[in-house]
N, C-alpha and C positions, 0 to 999 in steps of 0.2 A: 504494500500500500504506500513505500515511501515512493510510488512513481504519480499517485494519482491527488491530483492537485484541489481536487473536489470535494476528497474524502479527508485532508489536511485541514482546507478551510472551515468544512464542519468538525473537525475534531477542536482545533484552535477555538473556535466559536464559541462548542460546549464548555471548554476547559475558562473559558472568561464568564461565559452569561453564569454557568451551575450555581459557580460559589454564590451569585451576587443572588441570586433564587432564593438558596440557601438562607444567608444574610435576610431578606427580607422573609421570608417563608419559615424558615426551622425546619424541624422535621416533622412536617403535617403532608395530611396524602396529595395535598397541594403539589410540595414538594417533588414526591418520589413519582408522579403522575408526570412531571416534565422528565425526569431522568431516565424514567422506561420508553418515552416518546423520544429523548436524545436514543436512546440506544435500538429503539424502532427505526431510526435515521442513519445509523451510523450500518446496521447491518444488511439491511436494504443496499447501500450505498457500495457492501463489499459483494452484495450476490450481485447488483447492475456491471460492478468493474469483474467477474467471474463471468460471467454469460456474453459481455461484451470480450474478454480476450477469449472465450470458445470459439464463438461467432465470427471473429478476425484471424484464426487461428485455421478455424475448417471452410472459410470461405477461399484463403486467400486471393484476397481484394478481386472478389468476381462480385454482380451483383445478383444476389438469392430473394426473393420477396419474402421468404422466411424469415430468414437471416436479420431482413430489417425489420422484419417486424418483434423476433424476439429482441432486437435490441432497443427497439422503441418500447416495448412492455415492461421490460427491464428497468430506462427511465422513466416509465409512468411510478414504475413503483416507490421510486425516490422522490419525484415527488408528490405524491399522496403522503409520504413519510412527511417531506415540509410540510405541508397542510395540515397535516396532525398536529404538529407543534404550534403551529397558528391559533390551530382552532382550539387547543387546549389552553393555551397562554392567557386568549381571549377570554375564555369561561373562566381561568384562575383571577383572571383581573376583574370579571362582574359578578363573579359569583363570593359572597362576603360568608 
């Protein structure tokens, strides 16, 4: 993963925002609700960079309409992962 620059910036991300969660959250299920959604993000993120080098690996660069489409599915899945965090964040911040 130290070649995939997507999967850094979401790591870097988590390791800034968590503490400060933390910091204003404690340990309430507020809390562990974003941590399980960072780590819904983060794994998501290593199966799209695993199915994208299969997909590049058994195509060599021909073009497959499978091919793309498993790797469009792949980053659908990454981001439905952002979107969870969103939409969690959102409910942490109106819901008292």
């Amino acid at each position: 993963m130290r070649h995939e620059r997507p999967f850094r910036v979401e790591l870097v991300c988590g390791i800034v925002i968590l503490p400060i969660c933390f910091w204003f959250l404690g340990w309430s299920w507020k809390f562990f609700l974003l941590v399980a959604d960072f780590f819904i993000l983060l794994i998501a993120e290593c199966l799209n960079t695993a199915i994208e080098s299969v997909v590049n690996f058994s195509s060599q660069n021909k073009k497959f309409p499978l091919a793309k489409k498993a790797k469009d599915t792949a980053s659908a899945a990454v981001y439905i992962a952002l979107c969870n965090i969103v939409v969690s964040a959102i409910f942490i911040v109106t819901v008292k």
